[in-house]
C-alpha positions as CSV (number, residue, x, y, z in Angstrom):
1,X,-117.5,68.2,41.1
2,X,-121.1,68.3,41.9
3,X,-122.6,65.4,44.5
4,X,-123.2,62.1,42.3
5,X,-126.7,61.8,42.7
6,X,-126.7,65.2,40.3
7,X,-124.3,63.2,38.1
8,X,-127.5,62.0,36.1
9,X,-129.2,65.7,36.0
10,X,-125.8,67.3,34.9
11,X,-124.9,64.4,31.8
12,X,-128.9,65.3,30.3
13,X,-128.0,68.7,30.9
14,X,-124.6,68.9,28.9
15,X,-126.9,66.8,26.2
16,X,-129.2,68.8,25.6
17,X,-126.6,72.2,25.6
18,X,-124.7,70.6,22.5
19,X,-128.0,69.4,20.7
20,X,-129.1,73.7,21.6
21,X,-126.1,75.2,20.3
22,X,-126.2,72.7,16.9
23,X,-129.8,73.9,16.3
24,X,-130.1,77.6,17.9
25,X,-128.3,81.2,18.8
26,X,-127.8,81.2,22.7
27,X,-126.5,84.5,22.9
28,X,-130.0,85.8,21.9
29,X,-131.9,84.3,25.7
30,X,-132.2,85.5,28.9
31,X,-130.0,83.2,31.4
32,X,-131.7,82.3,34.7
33,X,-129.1,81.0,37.4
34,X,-129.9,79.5,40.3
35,X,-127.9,79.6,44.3
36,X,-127.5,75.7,43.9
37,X,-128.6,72.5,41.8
38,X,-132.0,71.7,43.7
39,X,-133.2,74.8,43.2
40,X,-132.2,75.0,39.3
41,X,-133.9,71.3,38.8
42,X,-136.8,72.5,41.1
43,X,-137.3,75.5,38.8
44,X,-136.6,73.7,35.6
45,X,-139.5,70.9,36.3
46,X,-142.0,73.9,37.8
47,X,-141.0,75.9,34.0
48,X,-141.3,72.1,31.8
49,X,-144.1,73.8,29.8
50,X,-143.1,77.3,29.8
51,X,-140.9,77.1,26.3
52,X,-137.7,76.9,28.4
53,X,-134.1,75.1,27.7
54,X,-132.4,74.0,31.0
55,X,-128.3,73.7,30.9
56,X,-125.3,73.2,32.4
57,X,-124.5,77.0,33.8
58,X,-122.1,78.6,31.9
59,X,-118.5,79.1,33.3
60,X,-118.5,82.5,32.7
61,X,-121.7,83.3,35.1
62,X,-120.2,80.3,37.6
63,X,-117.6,78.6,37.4
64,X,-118.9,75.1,39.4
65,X,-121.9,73.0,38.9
66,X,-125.5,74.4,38.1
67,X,-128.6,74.4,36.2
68,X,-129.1,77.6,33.9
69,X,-132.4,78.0,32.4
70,X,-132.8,80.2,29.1
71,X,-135.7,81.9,28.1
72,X,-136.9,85.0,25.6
73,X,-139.6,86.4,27.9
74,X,-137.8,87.0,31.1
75,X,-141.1,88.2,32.9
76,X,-143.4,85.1,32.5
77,X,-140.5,83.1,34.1
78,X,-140.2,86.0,36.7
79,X,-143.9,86.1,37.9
80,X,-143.5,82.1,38.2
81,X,-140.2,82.1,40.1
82,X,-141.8,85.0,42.2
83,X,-144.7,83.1,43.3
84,X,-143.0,80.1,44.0
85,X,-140.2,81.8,46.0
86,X,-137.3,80.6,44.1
87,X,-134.1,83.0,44.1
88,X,-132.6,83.7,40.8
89,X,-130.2,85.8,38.7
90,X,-130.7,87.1,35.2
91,X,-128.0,87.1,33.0
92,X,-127.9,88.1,29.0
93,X,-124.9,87.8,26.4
94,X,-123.5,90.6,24.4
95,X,-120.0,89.9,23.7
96,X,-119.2,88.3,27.2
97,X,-121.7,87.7,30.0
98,X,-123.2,90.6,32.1
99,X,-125.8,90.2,35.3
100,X,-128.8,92.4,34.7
101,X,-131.2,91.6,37.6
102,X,-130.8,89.4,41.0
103,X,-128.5,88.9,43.4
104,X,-128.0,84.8,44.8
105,X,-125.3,83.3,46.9
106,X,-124.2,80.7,44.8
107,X,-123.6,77.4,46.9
108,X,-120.2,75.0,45.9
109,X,-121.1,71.9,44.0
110,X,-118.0,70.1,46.0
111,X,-118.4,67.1,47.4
C-alpha cells in the first residue's frame, strides 16, 4: 500500500484507467514507468500538454504502487524526460508486457 498522502493521486489514477480502457486500445501505447510515485506525478504534470494518459502501473511491469504514463510517440516524451533528468522505463504490449528501453530501481510503495 502506497503512503496515504498518494491515496488521492492513485484513486484519480484508477479513474481515469477504467474511463481509458471504456473508450481506447491500451495495448497499442508505449508505457513509461517511473522508480517511485513522485517521480511518475513529477513527470505526469511536466507531460500535462504532451497528449499523454497517466495510470495506475500495471501489475505486470510492477507489481506495487506507481504512476505509468502512455504515449504513441515515445521520443517527444524521451527528449523531455531527458532534459529534465527523470529516470524511466519503456514498456509496450504484444500479448503480455515486455521492457524495450531503460533500466530503474523501482522503490516499494509500503508504508
Amino acid at each position: 500500500m502506497a503512503q496515504l498522502k498518494y491515496l488521492p493521486a492513485g484513486i484519480r489514477l484508477h479513474i481515469k484507467e477504467i474511463f481509458y480502457k471504456l473508450n481506447d486500445n491500451l495495448d497499442e501505447y508505449y508505457y513509461f514507468h517511473f522508480e517511485d510515485i513522485p517521480t511518475g506525478l513529477k513527470a505526469e504534470k511536466l507531460l500535462k500538454n504532451e497528449n499523454i494518459k497517466s495510470i495506475p502501473v500495471p501489475n505486470e511491469i510492477f507489481k506495487e504502487c506507481g504512476v505509468a504514463i502512455l504515449v504513441k510517440d515515445k521520443n517527444r516524451i524521451k527528449s523531455i524526460l531527458d532534459k529534465n533528468n527523470i529516470k524511466y522505463e519503456i514498456w509496450i504490449k504484444e500479448k503480455k508486457f515486455k521492457k524495450i528501453e531503460g533500466n530503474i530501481e523501482p522503490k516499494s510503495c509500503q508504508l
